[in-house]
C-alpha positions as CSV (number, residue, x, y, z in Angstrom):
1,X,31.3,-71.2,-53.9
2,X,33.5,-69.2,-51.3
3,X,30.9,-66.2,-51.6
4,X,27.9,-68.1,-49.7
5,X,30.4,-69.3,-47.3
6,X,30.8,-66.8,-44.4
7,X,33.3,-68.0,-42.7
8,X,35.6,-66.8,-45.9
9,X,34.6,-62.9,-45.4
10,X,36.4,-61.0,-42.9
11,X,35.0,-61.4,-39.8
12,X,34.0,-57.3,-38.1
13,X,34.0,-57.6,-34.3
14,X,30.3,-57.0,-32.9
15,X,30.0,-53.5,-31.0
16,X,29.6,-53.7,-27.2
17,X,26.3,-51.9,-26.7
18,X,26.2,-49.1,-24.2
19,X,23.4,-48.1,-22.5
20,X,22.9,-44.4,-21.3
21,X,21.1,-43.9,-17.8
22,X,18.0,-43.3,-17.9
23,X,16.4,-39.1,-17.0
24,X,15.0,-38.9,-14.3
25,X,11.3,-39.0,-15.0
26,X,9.2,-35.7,-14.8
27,X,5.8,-35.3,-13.2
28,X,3.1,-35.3,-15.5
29,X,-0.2,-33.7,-14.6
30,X,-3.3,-35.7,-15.3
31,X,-4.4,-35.1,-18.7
32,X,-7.9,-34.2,-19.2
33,X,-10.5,-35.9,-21.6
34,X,-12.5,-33.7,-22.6
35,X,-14.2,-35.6,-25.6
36,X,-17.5,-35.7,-26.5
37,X,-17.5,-39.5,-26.8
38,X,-17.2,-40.0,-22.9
39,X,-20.6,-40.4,-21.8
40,X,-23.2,-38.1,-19.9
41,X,-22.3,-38.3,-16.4
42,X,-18.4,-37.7,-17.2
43,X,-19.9,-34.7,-19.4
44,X,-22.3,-33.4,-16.2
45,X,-19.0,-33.2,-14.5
46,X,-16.6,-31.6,-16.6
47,X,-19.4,-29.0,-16.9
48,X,-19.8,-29.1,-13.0
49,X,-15.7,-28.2,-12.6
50,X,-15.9,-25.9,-15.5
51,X,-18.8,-23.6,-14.1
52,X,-17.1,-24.1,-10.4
53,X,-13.9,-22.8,-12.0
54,X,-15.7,-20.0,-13.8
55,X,-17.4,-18.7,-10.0
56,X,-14.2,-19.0,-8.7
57,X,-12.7,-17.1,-11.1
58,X,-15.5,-14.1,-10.6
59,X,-15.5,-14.3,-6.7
60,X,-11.9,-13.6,-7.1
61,X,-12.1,-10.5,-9.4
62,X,-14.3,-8.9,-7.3
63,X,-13.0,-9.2,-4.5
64,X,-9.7,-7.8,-6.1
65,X,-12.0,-5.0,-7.2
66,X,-13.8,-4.2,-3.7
67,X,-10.7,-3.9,-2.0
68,X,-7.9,-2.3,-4.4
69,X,-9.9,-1.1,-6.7
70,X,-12.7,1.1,-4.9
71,X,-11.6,3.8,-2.1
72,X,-12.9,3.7,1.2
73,X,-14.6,6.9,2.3
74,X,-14.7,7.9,6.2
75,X,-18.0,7.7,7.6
76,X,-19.7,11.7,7.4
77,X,-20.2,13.2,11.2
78,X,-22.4,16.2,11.4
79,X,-20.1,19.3,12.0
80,X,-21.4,21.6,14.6
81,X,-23.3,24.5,14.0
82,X,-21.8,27.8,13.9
83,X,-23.3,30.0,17.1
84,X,-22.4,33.9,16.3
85,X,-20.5,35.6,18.3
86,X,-20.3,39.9,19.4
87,X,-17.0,41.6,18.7
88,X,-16.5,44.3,20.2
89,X,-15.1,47.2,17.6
90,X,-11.6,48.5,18.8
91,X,-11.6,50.6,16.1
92,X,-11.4,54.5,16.9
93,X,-14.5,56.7,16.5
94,X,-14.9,58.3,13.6
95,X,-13.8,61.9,13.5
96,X,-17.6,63.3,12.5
97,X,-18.5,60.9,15.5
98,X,-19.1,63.9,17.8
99,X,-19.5,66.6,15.1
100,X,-23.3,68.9,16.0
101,X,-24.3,68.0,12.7
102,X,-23.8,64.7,12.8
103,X,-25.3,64.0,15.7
104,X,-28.3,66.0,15.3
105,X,-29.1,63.4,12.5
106,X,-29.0,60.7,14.3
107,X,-31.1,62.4,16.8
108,X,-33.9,62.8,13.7
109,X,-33.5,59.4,12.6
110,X,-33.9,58.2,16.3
111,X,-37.4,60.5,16.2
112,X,-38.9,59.6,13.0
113,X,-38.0,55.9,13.9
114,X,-40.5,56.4,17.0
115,X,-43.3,58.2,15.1
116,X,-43.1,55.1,12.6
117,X,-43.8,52.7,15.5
118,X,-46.6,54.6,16.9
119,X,-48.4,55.1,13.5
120,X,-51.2,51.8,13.1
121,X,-50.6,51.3,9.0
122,X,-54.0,49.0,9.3
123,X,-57.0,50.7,7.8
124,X,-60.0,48.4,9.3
125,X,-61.8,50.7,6.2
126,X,-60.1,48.7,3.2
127,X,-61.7,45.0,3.0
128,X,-60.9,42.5,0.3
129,X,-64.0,42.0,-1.7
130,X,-65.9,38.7,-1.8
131,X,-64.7,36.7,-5.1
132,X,-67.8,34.6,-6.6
133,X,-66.4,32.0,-7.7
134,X,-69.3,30.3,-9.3
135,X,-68.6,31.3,-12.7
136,X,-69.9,29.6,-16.2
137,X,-68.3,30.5,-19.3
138,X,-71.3,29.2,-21.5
């Protein structure tokens, strides 16, 4: 009979409970529900924010293209046009530059170069014949 009574075990102190403080509490971003199960117009949006996101995204990228990506080029002005210009040769004359023979060359170069200019090459004789050009190859 002295088991069922408790008063004859030995009595075992209760333990003080102690309580730790409590973290601080993090943020939590919003989840997103993106089941199938939410109806229509919660589906026409998440499509709507995904598609928005997706533009975004592209705008982005190329603008990171045009302006890193790609080199500038300066805009092309016309250069000026070379005009010629005369120099005058400081060079010394040749030695043969006063030689008699020399000279008498150039002196029948100078004379056939007249003759040449006087002489009429047209021959008013020689005509280009008529072509018919009505031809039949039957």
């Amino acid at each position: 009979m002295e088991e069922n009574n408790p008063q004859t075990h030995t009595h075992i102190p209760e333990a003080s409970v102690v309580v730790a403080p409590d973290k601080p509490k993090r943020f939590n971003f919003p989840k997103f529900n993106f089941s199938f199960n939410s109806g229509i117009k919660n589906l026409i949006i998440k499509v709507a924010v995904i598609v928005l996101i997706v533009v975004l995204a592209f705008l982005i990228i190329y603008y990171v293209y045009q302006n890193f990506m790609t080199e500038t080029t300066p805009p092309i002005e016309p250069t000026p046009t070379p005009f010629p210009t005369h120099v005058e040769d400081t060079k010394e004359p040749s030695l043969y530059a006063e030689d008699e023979e020399v000279l008498a060359i150039e002196e029948k170069i100078k004379s056939i170069e007249l003759k040449l200019q006087e002489i009429n090459f047209r021959d008013d004789r020689l005509r280009v014949p008529s072509l018919d050009w009505d031809i039949n190859f039957e």
